[in-house]
N, C-alpha and C positions, 0 to 999 in steps of 0.2 A: 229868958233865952238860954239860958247856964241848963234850968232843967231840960229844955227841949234838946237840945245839944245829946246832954248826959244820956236822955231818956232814946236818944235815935241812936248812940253808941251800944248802948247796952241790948237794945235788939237785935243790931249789927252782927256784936258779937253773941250774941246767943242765938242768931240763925246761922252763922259761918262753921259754929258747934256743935249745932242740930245735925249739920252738912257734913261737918268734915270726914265721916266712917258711915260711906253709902253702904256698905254690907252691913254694917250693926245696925243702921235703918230701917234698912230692908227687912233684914230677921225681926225688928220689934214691930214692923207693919204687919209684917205675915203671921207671929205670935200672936198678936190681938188679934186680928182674922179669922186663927185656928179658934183659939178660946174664944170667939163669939160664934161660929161653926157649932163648938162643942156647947154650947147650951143648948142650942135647937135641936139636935141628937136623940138625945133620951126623950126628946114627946113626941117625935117623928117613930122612932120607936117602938113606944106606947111605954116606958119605961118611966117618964112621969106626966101628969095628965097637964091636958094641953092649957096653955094662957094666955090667950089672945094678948095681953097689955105686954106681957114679959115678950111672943115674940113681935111685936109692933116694934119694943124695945132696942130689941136683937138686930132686927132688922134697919133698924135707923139709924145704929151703930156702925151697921157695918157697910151702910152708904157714906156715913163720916168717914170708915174707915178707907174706902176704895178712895175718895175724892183727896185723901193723900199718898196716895201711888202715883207720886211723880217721876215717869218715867225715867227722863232726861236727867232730874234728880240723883235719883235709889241705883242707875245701870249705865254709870259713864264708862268709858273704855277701860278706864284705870280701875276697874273694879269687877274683872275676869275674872282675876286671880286673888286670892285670899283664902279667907274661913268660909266657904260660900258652897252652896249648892245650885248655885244657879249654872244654867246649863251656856256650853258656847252657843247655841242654838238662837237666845235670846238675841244677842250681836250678829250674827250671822242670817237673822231672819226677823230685824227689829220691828216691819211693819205687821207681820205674824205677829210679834208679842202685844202689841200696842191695841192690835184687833182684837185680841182674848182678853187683858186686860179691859178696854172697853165695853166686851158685851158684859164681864163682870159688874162692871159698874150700870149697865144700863140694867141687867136683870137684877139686881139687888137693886136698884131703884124702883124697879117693877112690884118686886115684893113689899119693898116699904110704903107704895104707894097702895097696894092691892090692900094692903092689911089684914092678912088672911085673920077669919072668925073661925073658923074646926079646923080638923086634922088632918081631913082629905087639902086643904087650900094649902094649912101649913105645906104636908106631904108634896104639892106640885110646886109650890114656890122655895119649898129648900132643894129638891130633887132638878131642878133649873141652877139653882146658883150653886150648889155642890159638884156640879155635874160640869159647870166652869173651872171650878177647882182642880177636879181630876183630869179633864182634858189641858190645862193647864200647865200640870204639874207633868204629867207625863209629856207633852211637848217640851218644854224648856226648864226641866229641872234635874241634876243626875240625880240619880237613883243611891242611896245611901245603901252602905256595902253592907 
């Protein structure tokens, strides 16, 4: 019972931790996002030859990754202001963000599930969830000086 206890504290506090710096979250969601973006780059490209298993990979990463974009999470009020580039926009138009985030996650499930085999497949399914990204980022992100 002592371990159970112990073993439900220690989650406790290592989710309350996880939580407590929704901007350092957010940036280490969106870092992993970019750097898994950035692998699929260079074969969309043609700059290294394409791998079907590497981007299956990619791809299944970065449905892991979206299905921890907890909104509610990562963009509470208290978290306007900081180290942050997120835009007032996001708060000011939360069902907008929620919608774009969403079709992210449902086209990058698309992809992962499609499993693109050549370049042309990669090509349409990175050009779909990239294309999330930048409308995205240009809706509800400021723009670094």
């Amino acid at each position: 019972m002592k371990s159970l206890i112990l073993s439900i504290a220690i989650a406790a506090t290592a989710f309350s931790v996880a939580s407590a710096d929704p901007i350092a979250d957010r940036k280490a969601i969106m870092k992993e996002r970019g750097g898994l973006v950035g692998q699929l780059a260079p074969m969309v490209k043609g700059e290294q030859p394409f791998d079907a298993a590497k981007v299956a990979e990619v791809f299944t990463a970065l449905q892991a990754n979206a299905a921890k974009f907890d909104i509610p999470a990562l963009f509470p009020e208290s978290s306007k202001e900081g180290d942050t580039t997120a835009s007032p926009k996001i708060w000011e138009d939360m069902a907008g963000f929620k919608a774009a985030a969403d079709k992210f996650s449902a086209d990058v499930a698309a992809a992962a599930a499609a499993k693109p085999q050549d370049l042309d497949a990669l090509k349409a399914s990175f050009g779909t969830v990239a294309g999330n990204c930048a409308s995205c980022h240009e809706a509800f992100r400021v723009k670094k000086g």
